[in-house]
KEPALUM-961736 format. One record per residue: residue in one letter; z, y, x of N, C-alpha, C in turn. Coordinates in nm, 3 decimals. Example, Ala and Ser with C-alpha at 12.3 -4.5 7.8 and 13.67 -1.06 7.14 Angstrom:
<atoms>
<atom><code>a</code><n_c3>0.780</n_c3><n_c2>-0.569</n_c2><n_c1>1.319</n_c1><ca_c3>0.780</ca_c3><ca_c2>-0.450</ca_c2><ca_c1>1.230</ca_c1><c_c3>0.780</c_c3><c_c2>-0.330</c_c2><c_c1>1.320</c_c1></atom>
<atom><code>s</code><n_c3>0.708</n_c3><n_c2>-0.225</n_c2><n_c1>1.285</n_c1><ca_c3>0.714</ca_c3><ca_c2>-0.106</ca_c2><ca_c1>1.367</ca_c1><c_c3>0.787</c_c3><c_c2>0.003</c_c2><c_c1>1.290</c_c1></atom>
</atoms>
This chain:
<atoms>
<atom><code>x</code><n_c3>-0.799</n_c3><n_c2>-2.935</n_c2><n_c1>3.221</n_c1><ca_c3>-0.803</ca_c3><ca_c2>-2.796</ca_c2><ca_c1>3.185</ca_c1><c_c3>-0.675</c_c3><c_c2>-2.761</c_c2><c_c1>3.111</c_c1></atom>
<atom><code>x</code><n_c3>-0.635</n_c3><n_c2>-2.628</n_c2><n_c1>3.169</n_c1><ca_c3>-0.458</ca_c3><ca_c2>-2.585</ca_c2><ca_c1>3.086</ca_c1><c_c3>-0.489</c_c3><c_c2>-2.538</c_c2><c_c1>2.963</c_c1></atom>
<atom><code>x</code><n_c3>-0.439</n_c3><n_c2>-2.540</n_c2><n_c1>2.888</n_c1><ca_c3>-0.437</ca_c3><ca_c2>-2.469</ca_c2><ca_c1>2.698</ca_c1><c_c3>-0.381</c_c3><c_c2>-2.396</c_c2><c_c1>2.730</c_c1></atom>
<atom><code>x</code><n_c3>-0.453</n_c3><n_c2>-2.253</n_c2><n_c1>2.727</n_c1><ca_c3>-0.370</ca_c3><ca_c2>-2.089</ca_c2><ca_c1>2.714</ca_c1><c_c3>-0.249</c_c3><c_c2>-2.095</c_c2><c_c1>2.610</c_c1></atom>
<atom><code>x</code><n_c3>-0.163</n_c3><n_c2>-2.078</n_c2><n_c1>2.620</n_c1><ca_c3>-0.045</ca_c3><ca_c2>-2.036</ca_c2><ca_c1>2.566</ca_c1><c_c3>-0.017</c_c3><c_c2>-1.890</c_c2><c_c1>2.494</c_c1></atom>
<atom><code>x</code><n_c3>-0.032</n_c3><n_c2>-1.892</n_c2><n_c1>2.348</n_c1><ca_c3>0.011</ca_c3><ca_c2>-1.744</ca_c2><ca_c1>2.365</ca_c1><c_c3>0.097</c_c3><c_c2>-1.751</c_c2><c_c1>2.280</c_c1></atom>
<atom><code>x</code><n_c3>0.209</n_c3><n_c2>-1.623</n_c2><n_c1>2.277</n_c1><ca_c3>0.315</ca_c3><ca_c2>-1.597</ca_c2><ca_c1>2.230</ca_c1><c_c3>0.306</c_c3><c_c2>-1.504</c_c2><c_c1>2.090</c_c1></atom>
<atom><code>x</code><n_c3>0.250</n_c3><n_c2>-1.461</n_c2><n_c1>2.093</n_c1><ca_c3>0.217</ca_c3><ca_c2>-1.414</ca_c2><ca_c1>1.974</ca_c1><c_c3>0.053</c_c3><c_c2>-1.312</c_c2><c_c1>1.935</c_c1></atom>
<atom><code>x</code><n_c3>0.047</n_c3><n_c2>-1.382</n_c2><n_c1>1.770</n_c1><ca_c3>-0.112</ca_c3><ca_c2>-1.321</ca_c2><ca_c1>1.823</ca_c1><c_c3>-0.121</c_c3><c_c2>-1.156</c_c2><c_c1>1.801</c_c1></atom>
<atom><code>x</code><n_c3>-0.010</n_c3><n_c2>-1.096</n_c2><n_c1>1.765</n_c1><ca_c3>-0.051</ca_c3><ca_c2>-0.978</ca_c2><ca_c1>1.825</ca_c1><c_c3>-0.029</c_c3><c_c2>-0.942</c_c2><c_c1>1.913</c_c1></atom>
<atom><code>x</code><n_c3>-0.008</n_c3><n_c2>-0.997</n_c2><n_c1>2.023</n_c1><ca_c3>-0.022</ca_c3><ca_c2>-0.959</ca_c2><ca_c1>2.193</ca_c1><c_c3>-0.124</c_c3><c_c2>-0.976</c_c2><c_c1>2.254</c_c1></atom>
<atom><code>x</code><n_c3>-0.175</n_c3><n_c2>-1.085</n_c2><n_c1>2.162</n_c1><ca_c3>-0.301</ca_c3><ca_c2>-1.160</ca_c2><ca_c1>2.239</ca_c1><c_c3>-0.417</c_c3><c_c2>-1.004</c_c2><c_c1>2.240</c_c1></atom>
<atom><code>x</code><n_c3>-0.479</n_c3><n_c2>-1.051</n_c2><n_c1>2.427</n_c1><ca_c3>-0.533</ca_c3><ca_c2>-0.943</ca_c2><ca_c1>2.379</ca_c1><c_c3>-0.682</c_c3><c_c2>-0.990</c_c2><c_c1>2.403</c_c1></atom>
<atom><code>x</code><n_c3>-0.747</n_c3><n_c2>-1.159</n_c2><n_c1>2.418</n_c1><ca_c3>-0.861</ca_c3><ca_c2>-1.184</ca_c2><ca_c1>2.398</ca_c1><c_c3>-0.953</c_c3><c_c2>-1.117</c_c2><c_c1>2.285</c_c1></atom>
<atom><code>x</code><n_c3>-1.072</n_c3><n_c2>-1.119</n_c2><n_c1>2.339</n_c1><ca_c3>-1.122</ca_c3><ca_c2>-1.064</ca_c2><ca_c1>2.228</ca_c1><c_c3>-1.169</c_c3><c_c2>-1.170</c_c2><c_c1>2.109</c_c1></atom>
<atom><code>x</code><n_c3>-1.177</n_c3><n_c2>-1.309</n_c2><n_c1>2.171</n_c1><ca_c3>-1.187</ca_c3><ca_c2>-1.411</ca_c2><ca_c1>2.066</ca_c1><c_c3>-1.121</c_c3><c_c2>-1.385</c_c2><c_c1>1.947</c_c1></atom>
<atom><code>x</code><n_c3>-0.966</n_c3><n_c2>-1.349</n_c2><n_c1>1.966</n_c1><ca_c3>-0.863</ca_c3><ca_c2>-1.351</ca_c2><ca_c1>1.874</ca_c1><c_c3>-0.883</c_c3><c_c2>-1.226</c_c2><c_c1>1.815</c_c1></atom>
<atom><code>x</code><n_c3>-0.934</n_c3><n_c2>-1.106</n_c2><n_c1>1.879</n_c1><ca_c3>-0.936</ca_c3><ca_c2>-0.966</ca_c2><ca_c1>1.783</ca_c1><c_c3>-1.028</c_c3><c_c2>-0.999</c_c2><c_c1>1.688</c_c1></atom>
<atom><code>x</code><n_c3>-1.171</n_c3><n_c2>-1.088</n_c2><n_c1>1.741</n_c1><ca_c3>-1.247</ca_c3><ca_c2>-1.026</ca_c2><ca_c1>1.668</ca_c1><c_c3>-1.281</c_c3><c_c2>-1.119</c_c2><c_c1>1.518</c_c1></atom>
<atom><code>x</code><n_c3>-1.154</n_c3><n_c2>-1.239</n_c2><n_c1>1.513</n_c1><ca_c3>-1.093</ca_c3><ca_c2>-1.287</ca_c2><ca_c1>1.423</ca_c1><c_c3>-1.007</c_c3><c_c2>-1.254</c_c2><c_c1>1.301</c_c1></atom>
<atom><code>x</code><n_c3>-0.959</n_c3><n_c2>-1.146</n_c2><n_c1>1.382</n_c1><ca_c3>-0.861</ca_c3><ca_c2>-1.054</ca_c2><ca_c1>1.247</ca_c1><c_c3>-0.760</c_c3><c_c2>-1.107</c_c2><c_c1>1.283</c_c1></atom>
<atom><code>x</code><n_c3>-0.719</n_c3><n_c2>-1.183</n_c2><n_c1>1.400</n_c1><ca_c3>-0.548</ca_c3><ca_c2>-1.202</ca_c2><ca_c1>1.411</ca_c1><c_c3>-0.448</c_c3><c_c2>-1.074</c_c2><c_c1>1.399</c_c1></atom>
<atom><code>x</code><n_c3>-0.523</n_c3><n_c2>-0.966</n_c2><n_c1>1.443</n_c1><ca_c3>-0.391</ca_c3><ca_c2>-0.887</ca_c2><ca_c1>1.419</ca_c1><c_c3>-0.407</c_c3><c_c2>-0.798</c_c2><c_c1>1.314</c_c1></atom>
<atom><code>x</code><n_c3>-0.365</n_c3><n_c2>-0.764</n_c2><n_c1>1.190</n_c1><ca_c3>-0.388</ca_c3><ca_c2>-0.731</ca_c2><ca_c1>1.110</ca_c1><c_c3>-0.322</c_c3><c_c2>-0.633</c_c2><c_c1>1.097</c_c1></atom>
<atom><code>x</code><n_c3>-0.219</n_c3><n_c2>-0.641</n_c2><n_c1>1.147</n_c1><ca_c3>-0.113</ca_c3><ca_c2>-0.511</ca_c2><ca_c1>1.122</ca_c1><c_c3>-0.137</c_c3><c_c2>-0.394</c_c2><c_c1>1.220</c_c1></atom>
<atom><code>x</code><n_c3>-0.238</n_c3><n_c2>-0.409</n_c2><n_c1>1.309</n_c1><ca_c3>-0.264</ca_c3><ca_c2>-0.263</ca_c2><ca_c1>1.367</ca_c1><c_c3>-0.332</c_c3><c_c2>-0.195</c_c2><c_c1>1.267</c_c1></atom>
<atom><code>x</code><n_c3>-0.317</n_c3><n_c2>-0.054</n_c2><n_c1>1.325</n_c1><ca_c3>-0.384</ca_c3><ca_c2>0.069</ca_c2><ca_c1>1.272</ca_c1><c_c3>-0.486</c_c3><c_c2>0.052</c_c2><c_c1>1.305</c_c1></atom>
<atom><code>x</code><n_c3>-0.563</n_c3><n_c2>0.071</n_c2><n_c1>1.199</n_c1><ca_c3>-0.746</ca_c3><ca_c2>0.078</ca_c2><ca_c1>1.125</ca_c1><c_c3>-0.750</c_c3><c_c2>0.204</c_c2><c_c1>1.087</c_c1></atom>
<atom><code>x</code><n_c3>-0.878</n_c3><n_c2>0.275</n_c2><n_c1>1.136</n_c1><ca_c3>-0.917</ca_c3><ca_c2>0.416</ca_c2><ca_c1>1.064</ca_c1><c_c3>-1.009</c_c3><c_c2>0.386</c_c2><c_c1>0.930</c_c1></atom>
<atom><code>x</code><n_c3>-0.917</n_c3><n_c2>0.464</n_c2><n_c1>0.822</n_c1><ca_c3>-0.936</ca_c3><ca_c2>0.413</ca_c2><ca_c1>0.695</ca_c1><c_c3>-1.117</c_c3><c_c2>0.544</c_c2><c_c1>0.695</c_c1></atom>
<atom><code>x</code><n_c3>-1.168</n_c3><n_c2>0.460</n_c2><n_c1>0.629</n_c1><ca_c3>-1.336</ca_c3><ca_c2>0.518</ca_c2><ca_c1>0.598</ca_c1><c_c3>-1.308</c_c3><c_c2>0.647</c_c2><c_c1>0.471</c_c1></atom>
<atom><code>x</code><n_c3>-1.391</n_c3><n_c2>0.737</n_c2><n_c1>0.505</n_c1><ca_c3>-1.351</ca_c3><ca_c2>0.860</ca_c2><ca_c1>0.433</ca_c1><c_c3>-1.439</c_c3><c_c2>0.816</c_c2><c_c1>0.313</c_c1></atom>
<atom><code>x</code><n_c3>-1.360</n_c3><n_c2>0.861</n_c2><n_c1>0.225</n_c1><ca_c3>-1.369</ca_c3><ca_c2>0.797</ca_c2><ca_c1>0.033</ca_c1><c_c3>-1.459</c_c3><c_c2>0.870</c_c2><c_c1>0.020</c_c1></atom>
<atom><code>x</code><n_c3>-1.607</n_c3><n_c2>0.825</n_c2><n_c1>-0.086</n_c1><ca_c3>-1.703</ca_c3><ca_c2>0.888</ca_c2><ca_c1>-0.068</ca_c1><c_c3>-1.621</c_c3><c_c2>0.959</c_c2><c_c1>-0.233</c_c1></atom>
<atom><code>x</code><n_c3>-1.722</n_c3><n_c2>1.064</n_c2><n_c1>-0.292</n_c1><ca_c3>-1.673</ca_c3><ca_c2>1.142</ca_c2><ca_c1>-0.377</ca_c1><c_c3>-1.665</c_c3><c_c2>1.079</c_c2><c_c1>-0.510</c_c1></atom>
<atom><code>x</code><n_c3>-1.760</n_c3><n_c2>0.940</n_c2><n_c1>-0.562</n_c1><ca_c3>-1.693</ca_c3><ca_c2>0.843</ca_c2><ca_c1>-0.690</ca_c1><c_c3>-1.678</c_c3><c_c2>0.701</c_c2><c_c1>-0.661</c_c1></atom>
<atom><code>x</code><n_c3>-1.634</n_c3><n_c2>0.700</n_c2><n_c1>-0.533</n_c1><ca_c3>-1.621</ca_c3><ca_c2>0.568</ca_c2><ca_c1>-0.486</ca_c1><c_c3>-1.496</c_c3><c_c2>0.507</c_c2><c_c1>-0.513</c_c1></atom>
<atom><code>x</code><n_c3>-1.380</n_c3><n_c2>0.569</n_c2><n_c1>-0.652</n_c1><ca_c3>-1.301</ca_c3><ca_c2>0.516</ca_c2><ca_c1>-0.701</ca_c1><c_c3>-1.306</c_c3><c_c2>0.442</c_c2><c_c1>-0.851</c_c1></atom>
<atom><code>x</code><n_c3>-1.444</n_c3><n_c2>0.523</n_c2><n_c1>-0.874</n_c1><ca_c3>-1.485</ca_c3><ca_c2>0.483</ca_c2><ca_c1>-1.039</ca_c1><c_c3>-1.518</c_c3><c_c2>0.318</c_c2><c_c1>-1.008</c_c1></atom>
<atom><code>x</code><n_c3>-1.488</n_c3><n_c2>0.293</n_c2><n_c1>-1.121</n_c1><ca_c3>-1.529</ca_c3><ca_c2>0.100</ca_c2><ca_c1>-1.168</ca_c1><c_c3>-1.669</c_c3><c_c2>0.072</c_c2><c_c1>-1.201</c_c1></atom>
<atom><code>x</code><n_c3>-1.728</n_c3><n_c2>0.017</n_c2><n_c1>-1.100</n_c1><ca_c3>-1.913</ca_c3><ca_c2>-0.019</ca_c2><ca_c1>-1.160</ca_c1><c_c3>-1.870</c_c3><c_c2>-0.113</c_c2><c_c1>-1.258</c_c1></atom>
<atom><code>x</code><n_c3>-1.950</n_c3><n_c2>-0.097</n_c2><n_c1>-1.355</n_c1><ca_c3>-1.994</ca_c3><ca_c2>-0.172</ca_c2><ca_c1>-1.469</ca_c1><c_c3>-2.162</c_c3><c_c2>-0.196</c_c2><c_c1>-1.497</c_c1></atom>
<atom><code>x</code><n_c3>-2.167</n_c3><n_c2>-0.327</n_c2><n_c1>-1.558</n_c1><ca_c3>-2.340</ca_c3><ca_c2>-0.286</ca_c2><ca_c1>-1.614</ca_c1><c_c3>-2.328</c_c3><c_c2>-0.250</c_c2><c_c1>-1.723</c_c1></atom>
<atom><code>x</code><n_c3>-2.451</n_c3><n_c2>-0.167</n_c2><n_c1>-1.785</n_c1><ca_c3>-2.464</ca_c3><ca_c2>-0.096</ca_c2><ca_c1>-1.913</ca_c1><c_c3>-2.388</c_c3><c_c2>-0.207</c_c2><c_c1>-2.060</c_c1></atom>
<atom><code>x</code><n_c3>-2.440</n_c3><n_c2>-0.350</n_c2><n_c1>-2.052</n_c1><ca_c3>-2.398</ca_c3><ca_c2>-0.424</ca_c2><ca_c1>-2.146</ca_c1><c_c3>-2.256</c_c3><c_c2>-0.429</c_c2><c_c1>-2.141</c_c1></atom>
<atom><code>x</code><n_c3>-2.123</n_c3><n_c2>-0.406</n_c2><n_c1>-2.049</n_c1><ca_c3>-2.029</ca_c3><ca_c2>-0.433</ca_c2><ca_c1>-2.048</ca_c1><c_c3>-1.949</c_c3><c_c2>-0.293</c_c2><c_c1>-2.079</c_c1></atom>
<atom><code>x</code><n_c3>-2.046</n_c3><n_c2>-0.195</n_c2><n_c1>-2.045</n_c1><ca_c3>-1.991</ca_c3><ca_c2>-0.061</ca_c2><ca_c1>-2.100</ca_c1><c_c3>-1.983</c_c3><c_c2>-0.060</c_c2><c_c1>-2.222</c_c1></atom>
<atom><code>x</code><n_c3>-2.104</n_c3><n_c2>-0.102</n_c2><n_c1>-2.283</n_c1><ca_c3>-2.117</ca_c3><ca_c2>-0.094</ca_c2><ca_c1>-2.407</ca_c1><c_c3>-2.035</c_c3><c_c2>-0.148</c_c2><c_c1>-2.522</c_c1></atom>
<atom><code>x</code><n_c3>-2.031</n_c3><n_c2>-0.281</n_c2><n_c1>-2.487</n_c1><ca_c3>-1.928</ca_c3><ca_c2>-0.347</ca_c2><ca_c1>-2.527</ca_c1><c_c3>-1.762</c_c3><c_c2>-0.327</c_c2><c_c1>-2.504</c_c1></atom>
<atom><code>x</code><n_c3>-1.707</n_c3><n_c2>-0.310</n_c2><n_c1>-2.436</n_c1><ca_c3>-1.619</ca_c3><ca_c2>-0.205</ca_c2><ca_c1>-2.410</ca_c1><c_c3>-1.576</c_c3><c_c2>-0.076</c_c2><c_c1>-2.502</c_c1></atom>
<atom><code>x</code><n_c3>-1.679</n_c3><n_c2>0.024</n_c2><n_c1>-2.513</n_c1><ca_c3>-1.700</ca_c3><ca_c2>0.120</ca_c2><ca_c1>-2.600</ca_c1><c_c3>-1.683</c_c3><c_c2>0.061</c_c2><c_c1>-2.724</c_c1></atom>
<atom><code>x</code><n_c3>-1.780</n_c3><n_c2>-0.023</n_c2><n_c1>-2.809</n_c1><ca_c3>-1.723</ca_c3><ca_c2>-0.095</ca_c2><ca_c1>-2.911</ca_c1><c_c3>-1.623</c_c3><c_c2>-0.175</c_c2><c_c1>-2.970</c_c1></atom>
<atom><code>x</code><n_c3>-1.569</n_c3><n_c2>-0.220</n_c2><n_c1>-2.838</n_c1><ca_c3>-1.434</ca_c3><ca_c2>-0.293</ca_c2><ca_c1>-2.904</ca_c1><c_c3>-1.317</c_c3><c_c2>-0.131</c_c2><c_c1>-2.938</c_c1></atom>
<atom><code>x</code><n_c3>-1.353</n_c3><n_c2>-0.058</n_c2><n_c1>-2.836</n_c1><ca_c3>-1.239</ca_c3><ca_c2>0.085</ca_c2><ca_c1>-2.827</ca_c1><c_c3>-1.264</c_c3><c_c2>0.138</c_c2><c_c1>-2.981</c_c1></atom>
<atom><code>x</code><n_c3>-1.407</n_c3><n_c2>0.131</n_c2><n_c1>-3.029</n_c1><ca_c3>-1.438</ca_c3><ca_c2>0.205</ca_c2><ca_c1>-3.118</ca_c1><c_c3>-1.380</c_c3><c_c2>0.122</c_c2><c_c1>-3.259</c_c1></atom>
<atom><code>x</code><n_c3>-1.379</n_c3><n_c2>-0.030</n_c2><n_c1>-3.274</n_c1><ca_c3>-1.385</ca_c3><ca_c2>-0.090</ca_c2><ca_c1>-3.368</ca_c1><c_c3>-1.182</c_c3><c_c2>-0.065</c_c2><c_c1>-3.395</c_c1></atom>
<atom><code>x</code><n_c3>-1.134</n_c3><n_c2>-0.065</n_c2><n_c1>-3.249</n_c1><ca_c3>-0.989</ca_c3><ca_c2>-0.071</ca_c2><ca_c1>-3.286</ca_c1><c_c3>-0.957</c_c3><c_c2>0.068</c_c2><c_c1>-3.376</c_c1></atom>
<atom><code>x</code><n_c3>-0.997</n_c3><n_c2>0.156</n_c2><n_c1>-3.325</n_c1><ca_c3>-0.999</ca_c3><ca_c2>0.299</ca_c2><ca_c1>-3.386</ca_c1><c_c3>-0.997</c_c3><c_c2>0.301</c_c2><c_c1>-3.543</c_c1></atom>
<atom><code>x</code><n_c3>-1.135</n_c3><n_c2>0.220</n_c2><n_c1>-3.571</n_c1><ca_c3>-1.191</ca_c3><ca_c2>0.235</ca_c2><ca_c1>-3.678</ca_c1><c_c3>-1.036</c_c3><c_c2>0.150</c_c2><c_c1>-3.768</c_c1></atom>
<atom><code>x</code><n_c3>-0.987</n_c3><n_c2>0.019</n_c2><n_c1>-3.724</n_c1><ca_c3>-0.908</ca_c3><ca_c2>-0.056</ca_c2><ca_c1>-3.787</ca_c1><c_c3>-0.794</c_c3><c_c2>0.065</c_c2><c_c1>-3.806</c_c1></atom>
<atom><code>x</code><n_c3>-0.732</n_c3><n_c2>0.118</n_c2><n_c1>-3.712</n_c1><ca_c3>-0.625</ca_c3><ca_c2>0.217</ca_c2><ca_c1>-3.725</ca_c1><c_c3>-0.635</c_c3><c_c2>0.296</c_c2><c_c1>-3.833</c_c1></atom>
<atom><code>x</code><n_c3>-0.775</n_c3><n_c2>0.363</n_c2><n_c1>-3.849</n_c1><ca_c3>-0.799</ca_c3><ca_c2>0.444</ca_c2><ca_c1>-3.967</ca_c1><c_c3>-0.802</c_c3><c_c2>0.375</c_c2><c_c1>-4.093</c_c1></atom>
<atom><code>x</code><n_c3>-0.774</n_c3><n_c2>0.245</n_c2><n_c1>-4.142</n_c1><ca_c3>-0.820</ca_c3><ca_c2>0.151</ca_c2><ca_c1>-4.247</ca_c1><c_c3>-0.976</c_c3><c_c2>0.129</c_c2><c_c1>-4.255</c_c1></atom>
<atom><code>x</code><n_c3>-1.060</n_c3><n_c2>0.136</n_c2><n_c1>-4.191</n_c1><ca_c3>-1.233</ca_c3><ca_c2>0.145</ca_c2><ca_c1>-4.161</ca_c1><c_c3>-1.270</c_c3><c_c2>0.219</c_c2><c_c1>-4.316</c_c1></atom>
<atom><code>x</code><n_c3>-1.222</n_c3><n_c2>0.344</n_c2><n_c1>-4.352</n_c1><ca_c3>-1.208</ca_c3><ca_c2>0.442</ca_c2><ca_c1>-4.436</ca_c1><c_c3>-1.361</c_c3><c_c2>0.502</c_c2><c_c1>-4.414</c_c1></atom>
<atom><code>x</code><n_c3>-1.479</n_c3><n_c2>0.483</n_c2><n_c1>-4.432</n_c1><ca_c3>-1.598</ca_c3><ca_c2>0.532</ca_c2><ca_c1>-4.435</ca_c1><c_c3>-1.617</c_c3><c_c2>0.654</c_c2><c_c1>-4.368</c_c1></atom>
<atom><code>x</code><n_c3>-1.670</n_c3><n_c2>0.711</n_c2><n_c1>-4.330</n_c1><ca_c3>-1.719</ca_c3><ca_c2>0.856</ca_c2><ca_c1>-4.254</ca_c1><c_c3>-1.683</c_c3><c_c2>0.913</c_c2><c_c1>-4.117</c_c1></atom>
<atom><code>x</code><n_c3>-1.603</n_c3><n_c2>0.777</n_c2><n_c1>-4.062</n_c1><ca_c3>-1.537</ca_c3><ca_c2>0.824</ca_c2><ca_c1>-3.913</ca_c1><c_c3>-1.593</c_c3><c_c2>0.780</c_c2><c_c1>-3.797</c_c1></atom>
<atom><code>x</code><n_c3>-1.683</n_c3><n_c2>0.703</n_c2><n_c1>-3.808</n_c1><ca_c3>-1.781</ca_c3><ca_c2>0.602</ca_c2><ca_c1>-3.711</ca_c1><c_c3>-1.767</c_c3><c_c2>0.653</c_c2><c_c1>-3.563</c_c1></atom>
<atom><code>x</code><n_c3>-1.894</n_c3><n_c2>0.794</n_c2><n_c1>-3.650</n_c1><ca_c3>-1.925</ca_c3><ca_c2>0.870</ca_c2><ca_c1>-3.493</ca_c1><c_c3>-1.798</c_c3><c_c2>0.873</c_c2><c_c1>-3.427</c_c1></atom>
<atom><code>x</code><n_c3>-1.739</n_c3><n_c2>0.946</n_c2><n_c1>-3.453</n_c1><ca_c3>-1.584</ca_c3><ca_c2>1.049</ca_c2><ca_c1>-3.414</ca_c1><c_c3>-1.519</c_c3><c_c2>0.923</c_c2><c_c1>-3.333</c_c1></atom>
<atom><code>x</code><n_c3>-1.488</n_c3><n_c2>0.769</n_c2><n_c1>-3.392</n_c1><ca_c3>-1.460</ca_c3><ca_c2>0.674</ca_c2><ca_c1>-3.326</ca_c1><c_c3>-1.570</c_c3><c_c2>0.638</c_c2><c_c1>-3.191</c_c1></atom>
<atom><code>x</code><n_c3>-1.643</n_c3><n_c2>0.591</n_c2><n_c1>-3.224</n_c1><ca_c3>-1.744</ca_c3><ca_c2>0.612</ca_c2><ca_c1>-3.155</ca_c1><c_c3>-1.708</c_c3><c_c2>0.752</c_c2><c_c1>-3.004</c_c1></atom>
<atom><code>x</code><n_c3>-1.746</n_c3><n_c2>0.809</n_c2><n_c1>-3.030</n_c1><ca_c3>-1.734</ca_c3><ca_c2>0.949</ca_c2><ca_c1>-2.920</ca_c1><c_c3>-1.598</c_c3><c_c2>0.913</c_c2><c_c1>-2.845</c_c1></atom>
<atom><code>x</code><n_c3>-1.504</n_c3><n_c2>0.903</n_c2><n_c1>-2.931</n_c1><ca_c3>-1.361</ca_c3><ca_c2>0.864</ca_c2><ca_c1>-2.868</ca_c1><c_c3>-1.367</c_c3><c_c2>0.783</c_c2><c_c1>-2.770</c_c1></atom>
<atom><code>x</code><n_c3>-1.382</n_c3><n_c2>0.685</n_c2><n_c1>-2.830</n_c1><ca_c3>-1.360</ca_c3><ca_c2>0.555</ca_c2><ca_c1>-2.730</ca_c1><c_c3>-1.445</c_c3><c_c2>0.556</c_c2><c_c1>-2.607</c_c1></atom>
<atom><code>x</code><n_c3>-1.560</n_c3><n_c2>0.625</n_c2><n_c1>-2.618</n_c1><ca_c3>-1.663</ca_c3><ca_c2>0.637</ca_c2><ca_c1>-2.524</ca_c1><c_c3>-1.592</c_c3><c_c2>0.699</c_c2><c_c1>-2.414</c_c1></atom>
<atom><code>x</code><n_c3>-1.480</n_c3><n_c2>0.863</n_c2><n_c1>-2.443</n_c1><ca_c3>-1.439</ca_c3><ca_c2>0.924</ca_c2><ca_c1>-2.323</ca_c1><c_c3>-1.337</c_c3><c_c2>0.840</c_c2><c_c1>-2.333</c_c1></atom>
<atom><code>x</code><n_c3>-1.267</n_c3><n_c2>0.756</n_c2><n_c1>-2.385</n_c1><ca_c3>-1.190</ca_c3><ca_c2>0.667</ca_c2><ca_c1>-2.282</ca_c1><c_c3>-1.208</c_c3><c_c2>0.561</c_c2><c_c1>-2.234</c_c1></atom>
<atom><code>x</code><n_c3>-1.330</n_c3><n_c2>0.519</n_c2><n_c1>-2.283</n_c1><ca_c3>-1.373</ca_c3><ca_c2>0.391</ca_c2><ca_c1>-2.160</ca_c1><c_c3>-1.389</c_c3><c_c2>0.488</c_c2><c_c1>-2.013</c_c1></atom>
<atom><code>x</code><n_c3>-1.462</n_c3><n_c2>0.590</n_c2><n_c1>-2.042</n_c1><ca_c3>-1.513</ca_c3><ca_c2>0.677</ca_c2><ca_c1>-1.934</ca_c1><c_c3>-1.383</c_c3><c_c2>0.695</c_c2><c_c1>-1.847</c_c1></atom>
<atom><code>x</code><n_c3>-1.277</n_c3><n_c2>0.723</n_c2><n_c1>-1.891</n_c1><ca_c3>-1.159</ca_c3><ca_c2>0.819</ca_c2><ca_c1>-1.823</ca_c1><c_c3>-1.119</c_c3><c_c2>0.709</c_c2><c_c1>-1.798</c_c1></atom>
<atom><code>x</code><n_c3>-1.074</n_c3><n_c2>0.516</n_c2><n_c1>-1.873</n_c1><ca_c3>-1.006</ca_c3><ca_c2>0.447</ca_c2><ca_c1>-1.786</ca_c1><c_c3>-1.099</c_c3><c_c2>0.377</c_c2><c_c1>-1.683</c_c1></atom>
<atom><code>x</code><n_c3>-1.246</n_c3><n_c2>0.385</n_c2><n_c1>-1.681</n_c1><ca_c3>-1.314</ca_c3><ca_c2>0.357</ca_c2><ca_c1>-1.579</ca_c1><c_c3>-1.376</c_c3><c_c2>0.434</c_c2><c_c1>-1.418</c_c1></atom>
<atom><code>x</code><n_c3>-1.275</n_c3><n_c2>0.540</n_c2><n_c1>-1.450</n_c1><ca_c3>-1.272</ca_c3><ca_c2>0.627</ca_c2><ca_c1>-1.357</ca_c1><c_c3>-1.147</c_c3><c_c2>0.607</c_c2><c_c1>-1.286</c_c1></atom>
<atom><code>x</code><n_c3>-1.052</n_c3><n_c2>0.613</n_c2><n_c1>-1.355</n_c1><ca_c3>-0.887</ca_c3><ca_c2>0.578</ca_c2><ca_c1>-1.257</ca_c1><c_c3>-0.889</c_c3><c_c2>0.453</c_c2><c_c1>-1.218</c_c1></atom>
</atoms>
């Protein structure tokens, strides 16, 4: 039996070899982005934690000067939010 010869695998046009992923560099129709399918899943415990480390750095910046908790707190929350969205 002869061994097929091929010259390159993106010529090849078996379907053995397509349906391998040899050719990678053709054009693929990219799947339409659903509307928060760019945000970062997290589970609740890793949000959370997250939020607290944002909040505790805050708090250090301020000298942990009594009465700013919440306000740290709230902060850090919309920017975990805003960098877990980009």
């Amino acid at each position: 039996m002869k061994a097929r010869r091929e010259t390159s695998p993106k010529k090849s046009t078996s379907r053995k070899s397509a349906n391998r992923g040899a050719d990678r560099t053709s054009a693929r129709p990219v799947p339409a982005a659903e509307p928060d399918s760019s945000r970062v899943k997290v589970d609740a415990a890793t949000r959370y934690n997250l939020i607290a480390r944002a909040a505790y750095l805050r708090a250090e910046q301020r000298g942990f000067a009594p009465g700013g908790e919440t306000q740290d707190w709230l902060e850090a929350e919309a920017e975990i939010e805003r960098l877990l969205k980009s």
